[in-house]
C-alpha positions, 0 to 999 in steps of 0.5 A: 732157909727161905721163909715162905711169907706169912698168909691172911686167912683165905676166905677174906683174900681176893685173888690179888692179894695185897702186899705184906711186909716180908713178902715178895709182891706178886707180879701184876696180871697181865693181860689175856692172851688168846691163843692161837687156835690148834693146827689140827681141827677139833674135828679133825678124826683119824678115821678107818682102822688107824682110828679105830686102833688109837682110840681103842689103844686110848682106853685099854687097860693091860697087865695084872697089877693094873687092872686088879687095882681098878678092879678092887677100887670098883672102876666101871670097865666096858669089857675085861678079857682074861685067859683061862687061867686066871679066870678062877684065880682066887685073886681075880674071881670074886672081883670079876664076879663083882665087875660082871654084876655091874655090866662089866662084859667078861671074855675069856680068851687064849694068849694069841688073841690078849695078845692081838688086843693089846698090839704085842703089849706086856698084858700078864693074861689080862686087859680091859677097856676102860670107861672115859675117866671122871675128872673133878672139877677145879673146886671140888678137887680143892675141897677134897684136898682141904678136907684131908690135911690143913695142907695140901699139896697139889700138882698143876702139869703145864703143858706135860704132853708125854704120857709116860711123864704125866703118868710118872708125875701122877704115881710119884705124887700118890706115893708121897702123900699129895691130894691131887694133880692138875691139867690143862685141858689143851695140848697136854696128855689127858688120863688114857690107858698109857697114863694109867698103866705108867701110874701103876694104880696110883690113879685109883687114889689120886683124883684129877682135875681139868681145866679149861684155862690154867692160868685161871686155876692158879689164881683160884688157887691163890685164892683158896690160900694156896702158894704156886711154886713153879719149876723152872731150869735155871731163873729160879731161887734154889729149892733146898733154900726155900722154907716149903709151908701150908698149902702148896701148889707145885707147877711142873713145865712141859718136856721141851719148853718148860713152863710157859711165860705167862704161867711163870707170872703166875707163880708166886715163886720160881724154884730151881733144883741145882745141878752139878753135872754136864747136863742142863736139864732134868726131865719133867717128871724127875723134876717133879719128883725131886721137888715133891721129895723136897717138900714133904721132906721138910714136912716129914721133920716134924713129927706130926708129918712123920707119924702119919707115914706107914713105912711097913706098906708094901706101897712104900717100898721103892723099885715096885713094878 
């Protein structure tokens, strides 16, 4: 197995760290490159009522095991609508009582109008509409992070414009112990009400941040004494074969293009998970999983890791909604 190269205490390293004998060297910064602008005007808006469906679609909340969680977890919600029958459901009255005391609006309505509400979706009796989420900012989510384990885990989404897959990264992550995800603020998916519901909750718990420049983020990471980690199909060294250690950040590419060339030189390390079949790819959110499987596997053999797990949570039960 790969040894992970021994690190200087953070605090005393600048972003370009000097070489140590054992460790590979980390490529020079190349120069910025100015993106060219997005094809479609920032204020380019979809108007009349196609646009007033995708945004309403963006913050809508629907199904019961959602909204419950945002429930308990005090998320600020605008408006929930709710048939009859659940409305004095044991499970949902003292939390919808709550959600009205701080100006939650609370409609109850027949199943024909959930379901006008929600386009036809799987709503289960329940929905809501959202507040815009609260994202943290790069430093902070790092100080959270430190404060919960000597070493953190994190994952960077470059470029992940799929909801379902952000929202699949989020939840797997959560469920394997990892102390935050990071975004890029352009051309990728943000947190929506699609990422929420794909998260089954699990954004209740794991906080988000988004940066302007993600390539300025790794670097800030590398600063606070995190190794970038970042996936890639076939150039990199063999995930089982590399010792996983301290504190982590694990770069997942996006669905098509995998990660970006400029991100890759960003990396301290390339890691490839190898395959067996006929198929060349594994999609971005497997990818992501297996490797966050990896390395809190490699954690977990110590006892230390594996005592900290409460494998009688219902929350770790695999195959859940």
């Amino acid at each position: 197995m790969i040894d992970r190269p021994q690190r200087g205490k953070p605090e005393k390293r600048s972003s370009r760290r000097p070489n140590v004998p054992g460790r590979p060297s980390r490529p020079q910064k190349p120069p910025r490159v100015i993106a060219p602008p997005s094809s479609r005007p920032m204020n380019d808006r979809r108007g009349g009522a196609e646009g007033e469906r995708e945004e309403e679609a963006d913050d809508l909340l629907y199904g019961r095991r959602v909204v419950l969680t945002a429930l308990e977890e005090g998320r600020q919600l605008n408006r929930l609508w709710v048939v009859n029958r659940l409305r004095y459901d044991p499970r949902y009255h003292t939390l919808l009582e709550k959600a009205k005391a701080n100006g939650t609006v609370i409609d109850e309505v027949d199943d024909i109008r959930l379901s006008q509400i929600t386009n036809n979706g799987n709503h289960q009796g329940i929905a809501a509409q959202m507040s815009p989420y609260s994202y943290l900012d790069l430093s902070e989510l790092i100080e959270r992070a430190k404060a919960k384990t000597r070493d953190p885990v994190l994952v960077i989404a470059d470029g992940i414009t799929d909801p379902h897959n952000l929202g699949a990264i989020i939840r797997t992550a959560e469920a394997l112990g990892a102390q935050g995800v990071v975004i890029p603020q352009r051309r990728a998916a943000g947190v929506t009400s699609t990422v929420m519901k794909v998260a089954a909750g699990a954004l209740e718990y794991l906080p988000v941040a988004r940066v302007v420049n993600l390539n300025r983020a790794l670097e800030e990471l590398k600063t606070a004494g995190f190794w970038i980690y970042g996936t890639a199909a076939k150039s990199g060294k063999p995930l089982h074969t590399m010792k996983l250690t301290g504190a982590i950040g694990l770069v997942v590419g996006s669905e098509g293009e995998g990660l970006s060339l400029l991100t890759q030189k960003s990396c301290d390390e390339l890691v490839t998970i190898p395959l067996g079949g006929k198929t060349e790819s594994l999609n971005a959110s497997v990818a992501a999983s297996m490797a966050l499987y990896e390395i809190y596997r490699q954690r977990w053999q110590t006892p230390r890791y594996f005592e900290t797990l409460d494998l009688t949570s219902p929350r770790s039960q695999i195959g859940e909604g």
